[in-house]
Backbone as CSV, one residue per row, in Angstrom:
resi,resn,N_x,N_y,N_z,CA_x,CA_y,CA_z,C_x,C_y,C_z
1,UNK,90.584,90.313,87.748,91.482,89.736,86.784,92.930,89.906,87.226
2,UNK,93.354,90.948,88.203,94.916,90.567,88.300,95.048,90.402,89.417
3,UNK,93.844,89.863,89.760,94.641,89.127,90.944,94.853,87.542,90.794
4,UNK,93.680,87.225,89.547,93.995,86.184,88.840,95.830,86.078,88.288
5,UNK,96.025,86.903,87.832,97.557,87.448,87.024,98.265,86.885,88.033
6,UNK,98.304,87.853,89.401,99.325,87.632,90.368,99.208,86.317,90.932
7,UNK,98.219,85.871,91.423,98.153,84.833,91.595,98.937,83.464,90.737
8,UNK,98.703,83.506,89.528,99.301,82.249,88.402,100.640,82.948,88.468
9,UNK,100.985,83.841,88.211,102.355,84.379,88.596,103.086,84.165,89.812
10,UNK,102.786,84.397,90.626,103.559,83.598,91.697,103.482,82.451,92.182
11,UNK,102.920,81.728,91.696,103.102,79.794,91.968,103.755,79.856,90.469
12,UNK,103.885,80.626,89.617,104.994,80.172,88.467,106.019,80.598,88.629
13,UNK,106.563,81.495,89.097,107.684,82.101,89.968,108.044,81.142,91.015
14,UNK,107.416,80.317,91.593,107.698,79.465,92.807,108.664,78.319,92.210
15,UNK,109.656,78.260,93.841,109.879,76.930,93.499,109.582,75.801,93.085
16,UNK,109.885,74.854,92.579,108.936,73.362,92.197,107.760,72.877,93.606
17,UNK,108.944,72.925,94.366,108.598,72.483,95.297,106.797,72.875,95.945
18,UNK,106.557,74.058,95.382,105.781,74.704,95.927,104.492,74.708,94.756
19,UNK,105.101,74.733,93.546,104.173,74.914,92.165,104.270,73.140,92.231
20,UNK,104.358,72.379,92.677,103.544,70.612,92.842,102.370,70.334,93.851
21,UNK,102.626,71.637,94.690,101.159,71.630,95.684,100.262,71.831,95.076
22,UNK,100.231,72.440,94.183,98.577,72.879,93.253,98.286,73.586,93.852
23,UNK,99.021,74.682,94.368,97.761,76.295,94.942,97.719,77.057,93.817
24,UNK,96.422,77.579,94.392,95.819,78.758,93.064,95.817,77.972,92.042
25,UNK,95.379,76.897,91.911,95.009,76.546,90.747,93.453,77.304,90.095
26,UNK,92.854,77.480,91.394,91.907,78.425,90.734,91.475,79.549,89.857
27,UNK,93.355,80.321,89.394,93.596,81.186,89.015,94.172,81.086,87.245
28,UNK,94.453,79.467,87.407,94.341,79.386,86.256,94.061,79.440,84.592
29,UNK,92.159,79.105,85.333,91.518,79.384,83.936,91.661,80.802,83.176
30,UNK,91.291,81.915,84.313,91.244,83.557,84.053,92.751,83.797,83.334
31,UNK,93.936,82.962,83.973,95.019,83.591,83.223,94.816,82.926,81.966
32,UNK,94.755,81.843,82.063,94.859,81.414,80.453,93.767,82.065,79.256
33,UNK,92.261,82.669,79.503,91.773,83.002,79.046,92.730,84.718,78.923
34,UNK,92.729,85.381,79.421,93.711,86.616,79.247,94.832,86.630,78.587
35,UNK,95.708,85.590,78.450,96.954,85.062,77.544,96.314,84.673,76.112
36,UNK,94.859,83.633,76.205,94.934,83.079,74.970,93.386,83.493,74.118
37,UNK,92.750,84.118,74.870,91.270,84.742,74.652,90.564,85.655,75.489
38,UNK,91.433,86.950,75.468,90.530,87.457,76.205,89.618,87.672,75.538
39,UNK,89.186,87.548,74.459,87.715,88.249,73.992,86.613,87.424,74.879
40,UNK,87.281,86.442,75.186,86.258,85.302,76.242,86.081,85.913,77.485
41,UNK,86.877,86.403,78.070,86.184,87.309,79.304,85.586,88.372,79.352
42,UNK,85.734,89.076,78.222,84.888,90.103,77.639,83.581,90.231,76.858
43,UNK,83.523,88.754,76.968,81.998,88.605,76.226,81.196,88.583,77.604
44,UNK,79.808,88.260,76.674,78.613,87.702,77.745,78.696,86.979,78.948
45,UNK,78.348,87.337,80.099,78.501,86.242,80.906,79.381,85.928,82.058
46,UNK,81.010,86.526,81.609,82.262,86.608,82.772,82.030,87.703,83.597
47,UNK,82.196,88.721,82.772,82.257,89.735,84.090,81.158,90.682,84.795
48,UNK,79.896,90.564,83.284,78.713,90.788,83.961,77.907,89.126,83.672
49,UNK,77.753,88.398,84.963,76.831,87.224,84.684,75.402,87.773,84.402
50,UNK,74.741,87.022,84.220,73.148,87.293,84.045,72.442,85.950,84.626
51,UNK,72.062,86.963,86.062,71.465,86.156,86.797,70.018,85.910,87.032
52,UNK,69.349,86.613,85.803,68.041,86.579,85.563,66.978,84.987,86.141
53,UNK,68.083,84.042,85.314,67.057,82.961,85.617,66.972,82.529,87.059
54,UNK,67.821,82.971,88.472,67.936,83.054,89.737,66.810,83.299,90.334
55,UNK,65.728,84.384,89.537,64.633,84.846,90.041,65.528,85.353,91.553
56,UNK,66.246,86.447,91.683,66.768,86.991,92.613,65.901,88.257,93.399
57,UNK,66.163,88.551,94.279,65.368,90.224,94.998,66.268,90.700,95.215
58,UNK,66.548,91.867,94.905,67.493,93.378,95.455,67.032,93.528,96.592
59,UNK,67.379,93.579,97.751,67.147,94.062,99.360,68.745,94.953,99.839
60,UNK,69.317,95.813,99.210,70.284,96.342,100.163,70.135,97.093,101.187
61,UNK,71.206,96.993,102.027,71.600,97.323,103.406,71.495,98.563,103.490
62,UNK,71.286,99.239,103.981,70.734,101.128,104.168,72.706,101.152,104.887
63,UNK,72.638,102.247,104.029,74.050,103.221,104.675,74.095,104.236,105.433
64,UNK,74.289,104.338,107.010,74.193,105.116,107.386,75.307,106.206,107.743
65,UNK,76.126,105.774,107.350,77.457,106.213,107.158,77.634,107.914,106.132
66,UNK,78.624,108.894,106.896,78.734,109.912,106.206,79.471,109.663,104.631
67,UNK,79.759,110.721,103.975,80.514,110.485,102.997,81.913,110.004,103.161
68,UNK,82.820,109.189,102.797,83.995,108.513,102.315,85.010,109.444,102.549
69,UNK,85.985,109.750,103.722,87.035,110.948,103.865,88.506,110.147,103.510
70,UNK,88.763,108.846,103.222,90.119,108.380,103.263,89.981,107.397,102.516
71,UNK,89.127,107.074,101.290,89.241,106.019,100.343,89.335,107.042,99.275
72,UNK,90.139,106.643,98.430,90.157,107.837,97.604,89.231,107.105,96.339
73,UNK,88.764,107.559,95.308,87.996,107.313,93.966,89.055,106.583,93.602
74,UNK,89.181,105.345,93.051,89.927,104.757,91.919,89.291,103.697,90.723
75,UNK,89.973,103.630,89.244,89.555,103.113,88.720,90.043,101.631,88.702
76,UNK,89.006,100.802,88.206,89.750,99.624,88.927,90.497,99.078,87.658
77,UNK,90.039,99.575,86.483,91.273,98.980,85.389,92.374,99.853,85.656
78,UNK,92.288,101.171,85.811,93.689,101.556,86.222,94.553,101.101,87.544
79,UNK,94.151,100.510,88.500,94.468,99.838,89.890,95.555,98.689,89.190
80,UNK,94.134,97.439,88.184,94.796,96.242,87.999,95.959,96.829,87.191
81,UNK,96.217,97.594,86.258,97.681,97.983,85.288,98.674,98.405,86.346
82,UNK,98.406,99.701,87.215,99.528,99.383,88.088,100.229,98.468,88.623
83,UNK,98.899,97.502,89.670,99.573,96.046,90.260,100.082,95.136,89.330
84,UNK,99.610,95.166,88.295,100.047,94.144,87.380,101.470,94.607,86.860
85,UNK,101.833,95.934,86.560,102.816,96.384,85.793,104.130,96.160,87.349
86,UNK,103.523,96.549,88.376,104.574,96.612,90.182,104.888,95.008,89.513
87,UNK,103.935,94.383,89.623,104.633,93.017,90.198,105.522,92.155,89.040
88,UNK,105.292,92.769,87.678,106.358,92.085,86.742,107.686,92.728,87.067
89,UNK,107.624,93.758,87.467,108.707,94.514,87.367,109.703,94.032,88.941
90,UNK,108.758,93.892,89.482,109.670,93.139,90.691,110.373,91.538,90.406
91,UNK,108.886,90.680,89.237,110.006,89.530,89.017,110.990,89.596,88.286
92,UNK,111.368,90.800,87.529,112.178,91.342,86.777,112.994,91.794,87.400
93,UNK,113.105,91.977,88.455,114.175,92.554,89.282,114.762,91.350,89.920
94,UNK,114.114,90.578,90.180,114.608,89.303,91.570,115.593,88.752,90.182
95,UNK,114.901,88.085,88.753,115.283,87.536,87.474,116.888,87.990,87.534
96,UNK,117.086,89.290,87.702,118.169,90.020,87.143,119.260,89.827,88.490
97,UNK,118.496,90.172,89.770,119.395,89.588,90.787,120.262,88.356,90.965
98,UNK,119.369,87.212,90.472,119.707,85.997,90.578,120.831,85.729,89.515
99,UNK,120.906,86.447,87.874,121.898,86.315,87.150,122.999,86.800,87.557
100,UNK,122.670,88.617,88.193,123.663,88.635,88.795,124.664,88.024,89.829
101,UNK,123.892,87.627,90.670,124.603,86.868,91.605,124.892,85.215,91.820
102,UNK,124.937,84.689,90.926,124.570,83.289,90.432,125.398,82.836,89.503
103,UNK,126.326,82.751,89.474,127.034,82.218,88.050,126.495,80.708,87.123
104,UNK,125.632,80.272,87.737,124.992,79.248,87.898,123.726,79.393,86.636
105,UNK,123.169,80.169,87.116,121.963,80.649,86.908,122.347,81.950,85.569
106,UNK,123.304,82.586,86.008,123.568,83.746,84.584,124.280,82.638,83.459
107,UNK,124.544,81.534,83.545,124.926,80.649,82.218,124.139,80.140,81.607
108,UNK,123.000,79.682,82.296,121.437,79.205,82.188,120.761,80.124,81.196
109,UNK,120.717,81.431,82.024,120.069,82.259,81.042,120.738,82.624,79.920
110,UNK,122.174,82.629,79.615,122.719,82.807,78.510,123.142,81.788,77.345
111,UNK,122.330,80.772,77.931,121.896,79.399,77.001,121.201,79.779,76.470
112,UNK,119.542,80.139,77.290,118.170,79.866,76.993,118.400,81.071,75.875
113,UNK,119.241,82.436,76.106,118.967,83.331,75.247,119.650,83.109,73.906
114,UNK,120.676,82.200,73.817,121.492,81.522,72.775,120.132,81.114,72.020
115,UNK,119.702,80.004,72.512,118.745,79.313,72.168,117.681,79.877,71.578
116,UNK,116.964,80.876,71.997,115.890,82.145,71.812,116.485,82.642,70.066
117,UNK,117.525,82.917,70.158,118.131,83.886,69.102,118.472,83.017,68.044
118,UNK,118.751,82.138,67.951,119.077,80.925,67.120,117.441,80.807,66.351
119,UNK,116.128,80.669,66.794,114.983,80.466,66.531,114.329,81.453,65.084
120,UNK,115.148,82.828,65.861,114.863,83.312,64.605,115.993,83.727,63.679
């Protein structure tokens, strides 16, 4: 799921130029379900499928390998909150760069926030 995130996040962060190619559109659906339902990825079906009717066989690969000295244990919902929390915070940083250095762009945003505040 966040790589779904990062993914729709940075072709929305992108220039036009780049968000008219249609990449990662694949990443789409997952964000929009996470924005507008996650109970939908959390139901039946997304993240554990049920592949029963596949009539599948379990055959795994024998490990012959010692125990694991340089991967450390991680959880992977705690993984995605980090990456997810790094990478807003970086477009939050570039966001703030660009006002700063932009007179262009810091009038823009002090429209949109005119605008924002007026709403309520």
């Amino acid at each position: 799921m966040s790589k779904s995130v990062l993914g729709y996040l940075k072709v929305t962060a992108s220039p036009k130029s780049e968000r008219d190619k249609t990449r990662a559109v694949h990443y789409n659906d997952v964000f929009r379900f996470m924005r507008d339902d996650p109970a939908r990825l959390f139901g039946p079906g997304f993240l554990k499928p049920d592949y029963a009717d596949l009539d599948l066989e379990l055959e795994p690969l024998p490990y012959h390998g010692g125990p694991l000295r340089y991967t450390p244990d991680t959880d992977p919902r705690f993984k995605a909150l980090r990456v997810l929390t790094a990478y807003a915070e970086q477009l939050a940083q570039a966001h703030a760069h660009f006002i700063d250095t932009n007179e262009g762009v810091r009038l823009q945003a002090e429209q949109q926030t005119y605008r924002w505040s007026r709403l309520f």
